[in-house]
N, CA and C atoms as an extended XYZ file, in Angstrom:
219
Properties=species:S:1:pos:R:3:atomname:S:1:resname:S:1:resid:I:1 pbc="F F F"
N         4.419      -17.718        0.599 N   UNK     1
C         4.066      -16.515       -0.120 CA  UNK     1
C         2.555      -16.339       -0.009 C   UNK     1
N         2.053      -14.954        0.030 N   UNK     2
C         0.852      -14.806        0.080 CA  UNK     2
C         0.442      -13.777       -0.485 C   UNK     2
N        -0.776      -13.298       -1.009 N   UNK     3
C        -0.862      -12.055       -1.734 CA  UNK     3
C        -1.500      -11.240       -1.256 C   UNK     3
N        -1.497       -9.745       -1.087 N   UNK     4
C        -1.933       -9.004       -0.379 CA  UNK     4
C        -2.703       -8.055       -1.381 C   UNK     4
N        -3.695       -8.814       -2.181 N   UNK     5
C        -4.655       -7.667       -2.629 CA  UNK     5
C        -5.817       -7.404       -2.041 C   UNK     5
N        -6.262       -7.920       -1.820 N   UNK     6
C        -7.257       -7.159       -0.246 CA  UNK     6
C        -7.033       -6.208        0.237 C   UNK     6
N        -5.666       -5.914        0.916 N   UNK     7
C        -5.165       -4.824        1.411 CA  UNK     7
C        -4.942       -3.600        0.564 C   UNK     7
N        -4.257       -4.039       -0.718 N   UNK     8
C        -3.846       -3.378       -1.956 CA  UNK     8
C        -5.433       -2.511       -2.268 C   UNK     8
N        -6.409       -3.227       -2.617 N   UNK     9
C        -7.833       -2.679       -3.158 CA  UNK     9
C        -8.326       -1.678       -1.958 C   UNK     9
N        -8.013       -2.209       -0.878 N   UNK    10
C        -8.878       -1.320        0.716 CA  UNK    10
C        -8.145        0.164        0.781 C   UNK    10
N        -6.956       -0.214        0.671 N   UNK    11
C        -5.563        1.037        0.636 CA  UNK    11
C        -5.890        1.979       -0.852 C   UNK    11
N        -6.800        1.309       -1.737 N   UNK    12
C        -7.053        2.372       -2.769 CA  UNK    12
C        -8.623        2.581       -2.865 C   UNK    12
N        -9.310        2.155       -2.358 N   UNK    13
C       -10.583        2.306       -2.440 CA  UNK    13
C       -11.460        1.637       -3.230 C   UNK    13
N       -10.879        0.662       -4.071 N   UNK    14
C       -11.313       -0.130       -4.942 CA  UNK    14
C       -11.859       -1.659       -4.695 C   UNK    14
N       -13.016       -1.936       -4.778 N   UNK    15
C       -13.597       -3.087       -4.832 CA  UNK    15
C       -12.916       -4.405       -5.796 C   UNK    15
N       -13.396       -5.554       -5.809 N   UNK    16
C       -13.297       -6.855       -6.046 CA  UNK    16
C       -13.936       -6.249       -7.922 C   UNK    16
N       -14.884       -6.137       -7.757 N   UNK    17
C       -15.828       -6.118       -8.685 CA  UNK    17
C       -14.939       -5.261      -10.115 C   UNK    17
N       -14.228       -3.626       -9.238 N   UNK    18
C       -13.782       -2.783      -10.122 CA  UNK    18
C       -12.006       -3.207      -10.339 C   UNK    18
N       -11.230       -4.182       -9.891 N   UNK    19
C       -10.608       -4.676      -10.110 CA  UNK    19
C       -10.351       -5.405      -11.381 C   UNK    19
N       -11.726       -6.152      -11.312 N   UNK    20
C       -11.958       -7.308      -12.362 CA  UNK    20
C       -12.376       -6.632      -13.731 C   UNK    20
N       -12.663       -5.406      -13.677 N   UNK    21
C       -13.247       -4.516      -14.552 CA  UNK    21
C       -12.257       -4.377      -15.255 C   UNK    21
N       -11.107       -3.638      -14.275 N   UNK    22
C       -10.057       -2.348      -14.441 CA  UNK    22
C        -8.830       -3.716      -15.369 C   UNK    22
N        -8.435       -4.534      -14.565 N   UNK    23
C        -7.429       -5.213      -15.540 CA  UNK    23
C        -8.145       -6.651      -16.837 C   UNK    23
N        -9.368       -6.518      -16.711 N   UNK    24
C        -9.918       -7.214      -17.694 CA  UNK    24
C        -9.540       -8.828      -17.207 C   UNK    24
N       -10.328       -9.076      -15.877 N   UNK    25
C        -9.230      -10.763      -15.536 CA  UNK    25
C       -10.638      -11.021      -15.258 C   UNK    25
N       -11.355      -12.733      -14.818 N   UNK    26
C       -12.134      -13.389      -15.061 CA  UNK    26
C       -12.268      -13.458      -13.054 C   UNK    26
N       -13.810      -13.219      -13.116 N   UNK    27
C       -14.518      -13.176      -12.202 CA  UNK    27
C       -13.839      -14.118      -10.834 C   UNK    27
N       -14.104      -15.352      -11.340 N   UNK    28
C       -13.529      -16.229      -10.473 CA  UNK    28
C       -11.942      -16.132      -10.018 C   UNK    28
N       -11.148      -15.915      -10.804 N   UNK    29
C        -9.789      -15.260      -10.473 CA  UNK    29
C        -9.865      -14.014       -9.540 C   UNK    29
N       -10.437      -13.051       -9.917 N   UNK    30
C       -10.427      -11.846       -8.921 CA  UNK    30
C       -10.936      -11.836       -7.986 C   UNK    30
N       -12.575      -12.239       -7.703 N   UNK    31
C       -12.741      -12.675       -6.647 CA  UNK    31
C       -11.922      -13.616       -5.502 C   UNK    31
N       -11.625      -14.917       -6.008 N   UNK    32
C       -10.463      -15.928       -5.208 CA  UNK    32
C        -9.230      -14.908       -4.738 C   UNK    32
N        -8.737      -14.387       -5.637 N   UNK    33
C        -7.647      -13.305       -5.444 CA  UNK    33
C        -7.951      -12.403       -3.900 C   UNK    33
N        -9.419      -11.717       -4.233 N   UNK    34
C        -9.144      -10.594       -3.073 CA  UNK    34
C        -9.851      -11.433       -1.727 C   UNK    34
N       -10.119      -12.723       -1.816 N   UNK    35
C       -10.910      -13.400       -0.630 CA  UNK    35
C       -10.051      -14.076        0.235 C   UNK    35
N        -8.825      -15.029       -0.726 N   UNK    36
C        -7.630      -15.835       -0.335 CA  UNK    36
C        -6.246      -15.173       -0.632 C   UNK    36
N        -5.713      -15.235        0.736 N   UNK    37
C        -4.422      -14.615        0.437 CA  UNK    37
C        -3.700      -15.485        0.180 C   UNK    37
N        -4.136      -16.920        0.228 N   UNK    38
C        -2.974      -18.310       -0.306 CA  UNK    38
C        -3.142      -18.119       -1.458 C   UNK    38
N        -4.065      -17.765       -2.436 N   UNK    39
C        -4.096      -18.193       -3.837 CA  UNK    39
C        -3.298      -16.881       -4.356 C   UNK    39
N        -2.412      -17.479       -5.569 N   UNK    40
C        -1.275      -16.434       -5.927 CA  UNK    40
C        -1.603      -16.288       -7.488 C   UNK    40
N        -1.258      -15.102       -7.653 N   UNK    41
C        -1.896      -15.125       -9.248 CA  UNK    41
C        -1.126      -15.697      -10.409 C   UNK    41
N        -1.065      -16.275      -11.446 N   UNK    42
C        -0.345      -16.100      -12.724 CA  UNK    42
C         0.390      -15.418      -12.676 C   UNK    42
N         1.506      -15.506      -13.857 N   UNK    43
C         2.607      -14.375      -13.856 CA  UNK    43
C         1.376      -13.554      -15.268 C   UNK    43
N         0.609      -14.200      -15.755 N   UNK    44
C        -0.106      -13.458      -16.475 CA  UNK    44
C        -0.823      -12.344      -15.899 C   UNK    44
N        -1.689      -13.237      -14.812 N   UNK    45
C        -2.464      -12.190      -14.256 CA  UNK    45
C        -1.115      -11.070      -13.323 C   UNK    45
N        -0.486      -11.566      -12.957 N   UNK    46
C        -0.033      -10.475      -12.090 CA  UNK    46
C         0.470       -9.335      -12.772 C   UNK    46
N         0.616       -9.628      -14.493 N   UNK    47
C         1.302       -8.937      -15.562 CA  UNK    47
C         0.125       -7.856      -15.268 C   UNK    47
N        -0.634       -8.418      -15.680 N   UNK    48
C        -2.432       -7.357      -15.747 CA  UNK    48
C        -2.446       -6.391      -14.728 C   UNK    48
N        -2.207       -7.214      -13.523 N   UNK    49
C        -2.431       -5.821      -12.105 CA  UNK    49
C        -1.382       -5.016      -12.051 C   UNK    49
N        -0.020       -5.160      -12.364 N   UNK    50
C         1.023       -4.501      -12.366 CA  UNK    50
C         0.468       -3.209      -13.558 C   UNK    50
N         0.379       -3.830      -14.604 N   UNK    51
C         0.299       -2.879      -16.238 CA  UNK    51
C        -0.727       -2.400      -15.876 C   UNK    51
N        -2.473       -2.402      -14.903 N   UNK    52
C        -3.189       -1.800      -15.104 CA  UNK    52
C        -3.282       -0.663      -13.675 C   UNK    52
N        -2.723       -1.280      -12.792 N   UNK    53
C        -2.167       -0.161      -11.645 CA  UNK    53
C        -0.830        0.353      -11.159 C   UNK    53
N         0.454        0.110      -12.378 N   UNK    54
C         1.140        0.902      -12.621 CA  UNK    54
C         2.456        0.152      -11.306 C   UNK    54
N         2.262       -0.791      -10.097 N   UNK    55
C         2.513       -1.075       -9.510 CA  UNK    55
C         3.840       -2.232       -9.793 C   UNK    55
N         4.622       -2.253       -8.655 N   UNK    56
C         5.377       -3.740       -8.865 CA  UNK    56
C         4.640       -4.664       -7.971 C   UNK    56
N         5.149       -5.921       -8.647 N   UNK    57
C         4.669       -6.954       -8.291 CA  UNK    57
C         4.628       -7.062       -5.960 C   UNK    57
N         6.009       -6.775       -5.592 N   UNK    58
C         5.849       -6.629       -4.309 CA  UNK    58
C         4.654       -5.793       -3.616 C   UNK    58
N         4.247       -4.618       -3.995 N   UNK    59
C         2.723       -4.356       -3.564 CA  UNK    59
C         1.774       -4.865       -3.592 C   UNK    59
N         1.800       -6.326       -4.172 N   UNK    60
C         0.589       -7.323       -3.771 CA  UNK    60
C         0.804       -8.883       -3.602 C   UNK    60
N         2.532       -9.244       -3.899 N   UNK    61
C         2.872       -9.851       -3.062 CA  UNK    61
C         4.032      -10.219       -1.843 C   UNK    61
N         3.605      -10.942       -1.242 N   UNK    62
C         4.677      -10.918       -0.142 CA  UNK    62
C         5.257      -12.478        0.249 C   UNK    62
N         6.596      -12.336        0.397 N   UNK    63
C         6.959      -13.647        1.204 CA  UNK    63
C         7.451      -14.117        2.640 C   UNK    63
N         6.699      -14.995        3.365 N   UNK    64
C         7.169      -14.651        4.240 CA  UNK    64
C         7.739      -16.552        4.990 C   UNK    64
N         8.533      -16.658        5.873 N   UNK    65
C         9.058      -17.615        5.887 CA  UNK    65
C         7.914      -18.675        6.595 C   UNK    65
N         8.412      -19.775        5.917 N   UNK    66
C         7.111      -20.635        6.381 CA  UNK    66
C         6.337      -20.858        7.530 C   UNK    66
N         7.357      -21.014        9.035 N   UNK    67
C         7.518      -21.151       10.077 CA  UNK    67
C         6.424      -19.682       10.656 C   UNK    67
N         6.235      -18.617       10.113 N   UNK    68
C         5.359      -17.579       10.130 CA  UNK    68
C         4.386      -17.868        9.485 C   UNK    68
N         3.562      -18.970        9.041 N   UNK    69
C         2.619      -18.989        8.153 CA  UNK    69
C         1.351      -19.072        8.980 C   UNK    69
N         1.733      -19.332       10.104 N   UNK    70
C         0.278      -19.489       10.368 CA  UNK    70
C        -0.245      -18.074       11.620 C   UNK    70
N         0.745      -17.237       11.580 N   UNK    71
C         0.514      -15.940       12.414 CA  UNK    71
C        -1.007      -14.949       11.806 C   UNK    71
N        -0.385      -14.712       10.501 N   UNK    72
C        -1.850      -14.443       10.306 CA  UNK    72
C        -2.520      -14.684        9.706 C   UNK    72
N        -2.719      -15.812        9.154 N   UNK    73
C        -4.098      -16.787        8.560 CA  UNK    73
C        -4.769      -17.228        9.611 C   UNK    73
């Protein structure tokens, strides 16, 4: 599994910075979040990005089978 908020923030125009703003989550979490697509959030935090961009959880993450893990990392 990997998370695709990088893509999620680029696809809306939104920075790292206004992320961390917008769902009220802690610097070091959001940052790690939009830098590493291995690091996966809390079901807390993911509660936050869902409730503060209205989104399901599959728009920022994805699973994909292991044997594919290293295609695009």
């Amino acid at each position: 599994m990997r998370n695709k908020i990088k893509q999620f923030l680029e696809s809306r125009g939104l920075s790292a910075y206004r992320m961390i703003q917008d769902a009220k989550i802690s610097d070091t979490t959001g940052y790690k979040l939009a830098a590493d697509s291995t690091y996966i959030p809390s079901s807390k935090i993911l509660e936050a990005l869902c409730e503060t961009y209205r989104i399901q959880p599959g728009e920022i993450l994805e699973w994909f089978p292991a044997e594919d893990k290293s295609e695009d990392d």
